[in-house]
N, C-alpha and C positions, 0 to 999 in steps of 0.2 A: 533635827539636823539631817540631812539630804547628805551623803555619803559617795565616794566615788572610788572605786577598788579600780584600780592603776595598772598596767603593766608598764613599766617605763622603759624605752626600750635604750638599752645597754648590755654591751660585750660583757658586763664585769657576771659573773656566776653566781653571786652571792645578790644580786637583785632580779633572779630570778624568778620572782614570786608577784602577789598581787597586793599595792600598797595602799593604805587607805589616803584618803584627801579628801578635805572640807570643801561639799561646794557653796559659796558663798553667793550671795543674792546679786550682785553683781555681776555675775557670771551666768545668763541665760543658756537654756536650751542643751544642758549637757545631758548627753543619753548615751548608752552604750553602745562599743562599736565607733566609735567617734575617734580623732588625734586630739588630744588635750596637751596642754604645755603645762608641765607641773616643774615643782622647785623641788632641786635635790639638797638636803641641808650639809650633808658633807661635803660637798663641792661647790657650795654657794653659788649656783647656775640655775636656769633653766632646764629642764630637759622634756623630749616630747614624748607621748606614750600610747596606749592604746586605754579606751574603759571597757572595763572587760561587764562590768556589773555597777546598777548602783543599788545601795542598801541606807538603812536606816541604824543596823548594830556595828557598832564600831568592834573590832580588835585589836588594835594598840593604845594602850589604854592612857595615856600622854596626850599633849596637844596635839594637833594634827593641822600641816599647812593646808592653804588653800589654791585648790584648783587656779591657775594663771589666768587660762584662757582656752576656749574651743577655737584650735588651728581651723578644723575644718568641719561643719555641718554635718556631710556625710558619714553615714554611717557603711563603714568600708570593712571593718572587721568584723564579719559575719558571725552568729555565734556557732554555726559548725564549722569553719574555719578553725575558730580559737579551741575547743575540743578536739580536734584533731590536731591542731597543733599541741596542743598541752599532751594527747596522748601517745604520741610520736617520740615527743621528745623524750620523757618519760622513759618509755621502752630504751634508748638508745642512752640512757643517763647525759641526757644536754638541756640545751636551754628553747623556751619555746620562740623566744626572740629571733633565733636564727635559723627557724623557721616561717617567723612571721617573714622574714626579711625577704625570702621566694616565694609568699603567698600574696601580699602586700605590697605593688610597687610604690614610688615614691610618688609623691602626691603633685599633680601638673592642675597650677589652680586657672589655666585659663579651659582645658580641655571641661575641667571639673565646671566651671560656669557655665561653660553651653551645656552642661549635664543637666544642669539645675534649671534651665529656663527652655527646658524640653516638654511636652505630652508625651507622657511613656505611655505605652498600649501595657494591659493588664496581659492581653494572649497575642498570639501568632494567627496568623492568617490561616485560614484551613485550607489544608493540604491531603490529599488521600495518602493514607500510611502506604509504603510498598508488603510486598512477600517478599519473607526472606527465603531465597533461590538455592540449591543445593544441596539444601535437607531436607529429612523428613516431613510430611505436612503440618505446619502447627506445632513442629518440635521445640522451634526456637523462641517461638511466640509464647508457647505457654511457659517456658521458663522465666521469661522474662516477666509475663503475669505474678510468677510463685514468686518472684525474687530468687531464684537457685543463685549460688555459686555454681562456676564448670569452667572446665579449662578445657578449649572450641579448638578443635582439627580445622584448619580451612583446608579447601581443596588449592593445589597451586596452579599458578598461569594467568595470565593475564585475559584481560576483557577489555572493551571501547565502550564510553560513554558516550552519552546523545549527542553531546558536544565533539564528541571524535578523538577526546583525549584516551590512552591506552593507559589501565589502574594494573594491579595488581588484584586480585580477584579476592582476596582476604580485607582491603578496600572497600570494594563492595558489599560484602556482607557485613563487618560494623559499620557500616554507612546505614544501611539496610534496619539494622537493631537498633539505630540508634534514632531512625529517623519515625521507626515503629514508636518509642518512648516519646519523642517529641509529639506522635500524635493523641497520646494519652494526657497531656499537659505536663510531664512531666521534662526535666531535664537530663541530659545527658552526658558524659565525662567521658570522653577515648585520649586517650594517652600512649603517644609512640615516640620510638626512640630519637627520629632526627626529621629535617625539614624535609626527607625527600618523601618520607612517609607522610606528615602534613599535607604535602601538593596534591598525593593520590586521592586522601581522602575526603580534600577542599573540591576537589572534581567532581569525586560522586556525590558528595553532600548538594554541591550548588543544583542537581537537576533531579532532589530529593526533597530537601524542605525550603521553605523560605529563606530568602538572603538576610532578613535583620534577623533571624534564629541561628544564624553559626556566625560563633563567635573564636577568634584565633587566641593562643597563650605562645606565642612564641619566643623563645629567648633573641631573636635576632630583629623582632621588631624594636622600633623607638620608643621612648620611655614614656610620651604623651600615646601612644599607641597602646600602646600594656595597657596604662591606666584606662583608656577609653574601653578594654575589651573587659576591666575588670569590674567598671560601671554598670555595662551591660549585663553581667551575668552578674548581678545585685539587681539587677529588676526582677517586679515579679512574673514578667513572660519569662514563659519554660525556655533554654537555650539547648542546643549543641555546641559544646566546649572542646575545640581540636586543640591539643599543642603537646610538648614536650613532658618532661618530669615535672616543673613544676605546675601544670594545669589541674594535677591530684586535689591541690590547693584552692581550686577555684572555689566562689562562692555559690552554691546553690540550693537552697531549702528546701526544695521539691526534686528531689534526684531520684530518677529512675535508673541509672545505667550505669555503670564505672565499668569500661572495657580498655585493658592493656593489651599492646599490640607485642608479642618480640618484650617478652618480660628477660630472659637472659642477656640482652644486649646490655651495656660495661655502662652504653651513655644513659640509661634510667636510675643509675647509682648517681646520688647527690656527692661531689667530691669535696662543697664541703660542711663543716659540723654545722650536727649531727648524722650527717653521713647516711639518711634516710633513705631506703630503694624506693621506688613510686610505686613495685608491688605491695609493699610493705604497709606503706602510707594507704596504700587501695584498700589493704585485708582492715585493715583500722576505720579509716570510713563507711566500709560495707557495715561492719558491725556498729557502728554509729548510728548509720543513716535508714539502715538495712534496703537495699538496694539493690537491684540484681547486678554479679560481677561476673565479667566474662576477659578471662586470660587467655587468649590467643595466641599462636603462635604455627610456623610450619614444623618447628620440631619443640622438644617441653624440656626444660630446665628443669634440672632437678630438684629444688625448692617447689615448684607446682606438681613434681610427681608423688613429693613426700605430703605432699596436699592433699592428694589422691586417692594416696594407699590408705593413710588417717580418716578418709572420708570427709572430710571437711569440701574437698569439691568434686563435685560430678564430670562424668563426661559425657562429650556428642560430639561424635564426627559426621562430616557430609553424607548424605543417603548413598551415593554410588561414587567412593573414593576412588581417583583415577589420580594415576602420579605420573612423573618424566621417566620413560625408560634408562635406566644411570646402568653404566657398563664401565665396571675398575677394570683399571691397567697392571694392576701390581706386579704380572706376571707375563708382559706380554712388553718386546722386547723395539727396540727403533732398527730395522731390516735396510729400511730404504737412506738415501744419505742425507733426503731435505727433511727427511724428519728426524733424524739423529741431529741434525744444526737445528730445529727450534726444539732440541730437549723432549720430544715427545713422539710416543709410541706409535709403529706405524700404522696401526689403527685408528690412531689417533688422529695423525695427520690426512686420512682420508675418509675420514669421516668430516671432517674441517674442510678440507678442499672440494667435496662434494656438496655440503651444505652451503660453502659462498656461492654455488653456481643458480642457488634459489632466495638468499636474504641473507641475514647478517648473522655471524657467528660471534658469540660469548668468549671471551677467555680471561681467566681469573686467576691472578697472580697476589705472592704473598705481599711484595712491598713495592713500595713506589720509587719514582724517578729511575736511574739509568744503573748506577752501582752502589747497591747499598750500606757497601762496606768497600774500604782500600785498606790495602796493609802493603807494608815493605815489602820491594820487588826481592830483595836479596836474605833478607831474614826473616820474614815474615809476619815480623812483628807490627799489628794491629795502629793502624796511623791518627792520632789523635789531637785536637783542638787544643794550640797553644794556651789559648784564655780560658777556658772551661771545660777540656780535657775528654769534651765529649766525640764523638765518634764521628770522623771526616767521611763523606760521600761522596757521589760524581751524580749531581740534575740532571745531565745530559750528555753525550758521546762528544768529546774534547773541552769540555767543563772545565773552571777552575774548581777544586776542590772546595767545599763546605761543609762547616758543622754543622751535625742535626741539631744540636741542641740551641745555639745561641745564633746562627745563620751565619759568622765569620766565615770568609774569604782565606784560606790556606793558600798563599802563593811563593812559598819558600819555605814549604816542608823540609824536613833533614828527621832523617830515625833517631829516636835516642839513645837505640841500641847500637845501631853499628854505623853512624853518620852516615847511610845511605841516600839520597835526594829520587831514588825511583821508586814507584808507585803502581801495583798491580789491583786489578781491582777483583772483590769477592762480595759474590751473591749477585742476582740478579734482578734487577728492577723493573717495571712495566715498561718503561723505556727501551731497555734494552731487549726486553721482549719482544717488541713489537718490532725493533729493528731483524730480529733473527727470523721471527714468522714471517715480516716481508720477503726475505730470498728464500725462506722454505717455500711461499705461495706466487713464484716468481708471474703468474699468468691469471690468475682469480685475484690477486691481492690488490682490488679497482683502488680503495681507499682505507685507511687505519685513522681510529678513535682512540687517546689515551684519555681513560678516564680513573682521576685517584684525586688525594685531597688538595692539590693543587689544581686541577681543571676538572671541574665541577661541568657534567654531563648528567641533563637530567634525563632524556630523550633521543632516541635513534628512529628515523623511516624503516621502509621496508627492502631499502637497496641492499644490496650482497655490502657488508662492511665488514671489517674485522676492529671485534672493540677489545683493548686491553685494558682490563678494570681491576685495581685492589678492591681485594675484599670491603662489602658494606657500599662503593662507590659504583656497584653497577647501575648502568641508566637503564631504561625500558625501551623494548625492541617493539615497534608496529606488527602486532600480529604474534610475536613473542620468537625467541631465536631458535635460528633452525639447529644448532649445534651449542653446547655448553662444554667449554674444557676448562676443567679443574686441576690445574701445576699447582706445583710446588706443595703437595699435600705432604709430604717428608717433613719439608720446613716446619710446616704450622706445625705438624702431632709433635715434631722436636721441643717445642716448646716448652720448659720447664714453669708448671703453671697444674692447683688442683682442679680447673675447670676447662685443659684442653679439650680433650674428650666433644664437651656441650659446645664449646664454641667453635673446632671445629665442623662438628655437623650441622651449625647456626649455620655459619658462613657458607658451607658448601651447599644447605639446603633450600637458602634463601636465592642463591644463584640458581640454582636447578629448578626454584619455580618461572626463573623468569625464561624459561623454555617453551616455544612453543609446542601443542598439543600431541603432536606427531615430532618432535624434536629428540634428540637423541643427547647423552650427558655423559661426558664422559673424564670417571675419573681416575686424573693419573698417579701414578706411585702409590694406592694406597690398599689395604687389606685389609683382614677380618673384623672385629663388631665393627667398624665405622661403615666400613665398605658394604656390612649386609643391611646395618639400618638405612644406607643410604635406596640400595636397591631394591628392599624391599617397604622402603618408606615407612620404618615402626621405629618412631625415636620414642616412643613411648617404652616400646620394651629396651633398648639402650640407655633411656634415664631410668630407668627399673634396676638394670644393672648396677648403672654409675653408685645410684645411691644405694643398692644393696653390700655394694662394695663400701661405700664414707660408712655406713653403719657398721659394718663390721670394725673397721677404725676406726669409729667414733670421732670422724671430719662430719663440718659442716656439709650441707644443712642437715643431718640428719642431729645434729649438736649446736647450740649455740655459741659463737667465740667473739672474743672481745681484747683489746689490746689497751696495755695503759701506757703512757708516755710520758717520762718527766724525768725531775731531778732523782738520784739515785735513793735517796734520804724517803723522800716522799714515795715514789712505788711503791719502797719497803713496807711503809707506814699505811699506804692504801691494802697491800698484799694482808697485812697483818689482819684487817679490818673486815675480809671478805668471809661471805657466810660459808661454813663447811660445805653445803652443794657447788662449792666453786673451784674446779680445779686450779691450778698455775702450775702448765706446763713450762716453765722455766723465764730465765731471766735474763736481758742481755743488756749490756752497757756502750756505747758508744758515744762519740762525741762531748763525755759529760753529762749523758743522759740517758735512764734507762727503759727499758722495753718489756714488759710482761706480757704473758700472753695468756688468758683466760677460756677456760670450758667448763661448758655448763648444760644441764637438759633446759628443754622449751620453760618447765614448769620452775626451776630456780630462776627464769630471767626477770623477772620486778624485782626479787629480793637483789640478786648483783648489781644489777643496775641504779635500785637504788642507793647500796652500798657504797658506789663507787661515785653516785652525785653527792652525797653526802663528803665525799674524801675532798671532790674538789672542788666547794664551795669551802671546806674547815682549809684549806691549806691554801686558796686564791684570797683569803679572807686577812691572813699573815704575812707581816713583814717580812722580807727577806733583803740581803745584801745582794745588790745587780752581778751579773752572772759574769767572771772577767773575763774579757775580750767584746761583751757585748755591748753595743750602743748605749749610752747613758739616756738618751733622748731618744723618745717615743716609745711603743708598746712593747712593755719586757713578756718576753713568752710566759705562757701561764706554768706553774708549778707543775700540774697535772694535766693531761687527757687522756680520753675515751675514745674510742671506736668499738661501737658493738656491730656486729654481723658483716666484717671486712672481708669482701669476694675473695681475695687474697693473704688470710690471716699469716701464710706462713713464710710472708716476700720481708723483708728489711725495709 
């Protein structure tokens, strides 16, 4: 009897596992890696699933149904896919299904037939490998020989390709690594936070390896798209694999290279369960695959410095590190009057007004649109969304008021404190930035660029502009900008949050590469460690800090944390369950539902974790009376969850 171990893919926890199924003679050609349509006997259906194995020894020792039907030929679930997912989940106590669900798109059977009635080529085209530029000779190459871990310094600034597009120079060099592995037949995996990073890197890739060797994972492509890219990289020619968090997941048997670009960025965190980081996912595959990994970045997260000190990764910076001259304001006052009207120091403003009279000047503001906040003219009380209570804004200079939250139209506001209908506005937005720096620069000010999540700016020439950019939405300047001004740094470090710190120096340092070489940065309102790692460009020894500081407190990452969430009854009953290496720092109830919050060293994390899958397979597994208030129809929330390694363990 020919056997077929299942994973069926379903939300429910308690089928988390691998099920046997009879395959019957009828049923041709099932192998592993396949979709199979198997029958669930509890819910007299169908359902579709993955084969993860087939065997000959059964384990449930009863009849066993049979195999339906192969949905589809292909064998799509790779088996380092499915090990990586099994080991992911595992670590985060979830299910491996909802991780298949972002490795695995949905199956497109016309794209999949022109798959099938293709000549696939075994290899790529030969290509001469490049050098990779900026470092020592052979430094980077031979790492990538050993297979090292290391978490890579790039130098900042940008460069032009052959093509005349302007990268970012960290671009360049995992292009560079990556296209060195592709020439060894092997494959390659780079993994960055958003599409603007994608574009840089689809630039230097296309005038480095061949065009059928890079292959994109993008979340904002179409679904016959995905699948076509995840076809591809299941052949056995070696690829380069560009895309987002989930490309961690791409299929490749021959993997040479897993490189994350900007591991501290928010959007590498999967938001949802199992809630996996793509560095996380990385450190799991490297050990899987053993592969060389390279964590990049302009400044180091603390999770990769705690990396560091452990020795688990190495480091290499550029042969001869040159950075942007950064000059803080913190103490230096607005003299003149058009610089007191755009908020900034009069060094500031002439260093701005000097640099439009040669190219384009940077300016980086915390939030977008025109008023980020309004509140009551007369009481000051905070003005908020009739329908969902969320926080009213101004888009633009005589706007009707809008919610952030749900987009409503506010056009008959009244305070609820003191029936007021007048509306002052608070805080400042890129909008209204731009408006104030236009009469600060009443004579250089040719032209102004707002660029934030609404008007998507990938690219600037080399004309004098003035760009005003939220954080993360800077576009790229020809030749790279003569000036960088960094506002509103009060704001940001105001932010109550355990990973200000990192992200502020993310933001501000990600902007100060994009300066050019002789370009001047200038940042305002801000002081001591942020101000010196920015100036003297060692966020290595400020994440040294950061996390010598969580160790002394025993905060993440230097600890592992984990939250559970459910009915009041059941936390208790998972709480009780947990292995003595587990702390529970405390308990909190809301809504009908409560909140624990868990700590634990690296080396307790299998046993918690598996602890805590254990609680919620035994109690998703049990009856319960529906929750009152809640919908009788459709999916009742589950009893319990998990989050292990939450950036934010200690937010509501």
């Amino acid at each position: 009897m020919r056997i077929a171990r299942v994973l069926v893919d379903s939300p429910l926890p308690q089928l988390d596992r691998l099920l046997d199924y009879r395959i019957p003679e009828l049923v041709e050609g099932v192998e592993p890696g396949q979709r199979v349509s198997v029958p669930l006997r509890s819910a007299g259906r169908l359902a579709t699933g993955f084969v993860v194995e087939i065997t000959q020894q059964r384990e449930y020792p009863g009849p066993l149904s049979d195999v339906a039907a192969v949905v589809s030929p292909v064998r799509v679930l790779a088996p380092e896919v499915w090990n990586l997912a099994r080991a992911v989940a595992d670590r985060a106590a979830g299910s491996a299904n909802d991780v298949l669900r972002l490795a695995v798109p949905k199956r497109q059977a016309r794209v999949e037939k022109t798959w099938l009635a293709r000549e696939a080529d075994a290899a790529v085209a030969p290509f001469e490998a490049p050098t990779v530029t900026d470092y020592a000779p052979a430094e980077l190459e031979t790492a990538l020989a050993d297979r090292r871990r290391i978490a890579l310094g790039v130098r900042p600034g940008v460069t032009r390709t052959e093509n005349g597009q302007w990268v970012g120079r960290w671009a360049r060099t995992l292009g560079q690594l990556a296209a060195r592995t592709l020439a060894t037949g092997e494959s390659a995996i780079i993994v960055v936070p958003d599409h603007r990073d994608q574009e840089q890197l689809a630039a230097v890739l296309a005038e480095l390896v061949p065009p059928e060797a890079l292959v994109r994972a993008d979340a904002r492509q179409s679904d016959p798209e995905r699948y076509r890219g995840l076809l591809r990289a299941l052949e056995p020619a070696p690829a380069v694999i560009v895309g987002s968090r989930s490309a961690i997941y791409a299929p490749a048997s021959k993997l040479g290279l897993i490189a994350v670009w900007n591991d501290g960025d928010p959007l590498l965190g999967e938001p949802l369960a199992p809630y996996i980081h793509a560095r996380d996912a990385a450190l799991v595959r490297q050990e899987q695959q053993r592969c060389a990994l390279v964590l990049a970045g302009h400044t180091r997260s603390t999770e990769v410095q705690r990396l560091v000190e452990v020795g688990w990764l190495g480091e290499i910076a550029p042969e001869r590190p040159r950075h942007p001259r950064v000059v803080p304001t913190a103490n230096m006052a607005a003299n003149d009057g058009l610089a007191a009207q755009a908020r900034i120091p009069s060094f500031a403003w002439k260093q701005a007004r000097a640099a439009l009279e040669e190219g384009p000047v940077l300016v980086q503001v915390a939030r977008p649109g025109y008023a980020p906040g309004l509140r009551c003219q007369d009481c000051g009380t905070a003005a908020r969304c009739r329908s969902c209570a969320g926080p009213l804004r101004e888009r633009s200079a005589g706007a009707v008021p809008s919610c952030t939250w749900c987009g409503a139209l506010e056009t008959s506001w009244r305070c609820p404190n003191c029936e007021s209908t007048r509306l002052r506005r608070s805080g400042v937005g890129a909008g209204r930035t731009a408006d104030e720096l236009g009469r600060a620069f009443p004579t250089q000010f040719r032209r102004g660029i707002i660029a934030d999540g609404e008007r998507t700016v990938l690219e600037v020439d080399e004309r004098p502009t003035l760009v005003i950019a939220t954080r993360g939405a800077e576009p790229i300047a020809a030749g790279g900008y003569r000036a960088v001004l960094l506002l509103d740094g009060e704001r940001m470090i105001a932010r109550e949050s355990l990973r200000v710190a990192e992200d502020c120096a993310r933001w501000w340092a990600d902007a100060a590469a994009l300066a050019a070489d002789d370009g001047v940065v200038v940042l305002v309102g801000v002081g001591g460690a942020l101000a010196s790692a920015m100036v003297t460009w060692r966020f290595d020894t400020l994440a040294s800090a950061e996390l010598s500081d969580r160790r002394d407190l025993r905060f993440p990452p230097a600890v592992r944390m984990a939250t559970l969430d459910g009915f009041p009854d059941v936390v208790a009953a998972a709480v009780a369950e947990l292995p003595p290496t587990v702390d529970v720092l405390g308990v909190t109830e809301h809504d009908g539902r409560s909140r624990a919050l868990l700590r634990f060293d690296y080396a307790a994390g299998a046993a918690a974790a598996q602890a805590v899958r254990a609680e919620i397979i035994r109690h998703a597994t049990r009856r319960r009376k529906p929750v009152p208030g809640s919908p009788r129809r459709g999916r009742q929330p589950l009893p319990l969850r998990a989050r292990f390694d939450d950036p934010e363990p200690f937010e509501e």
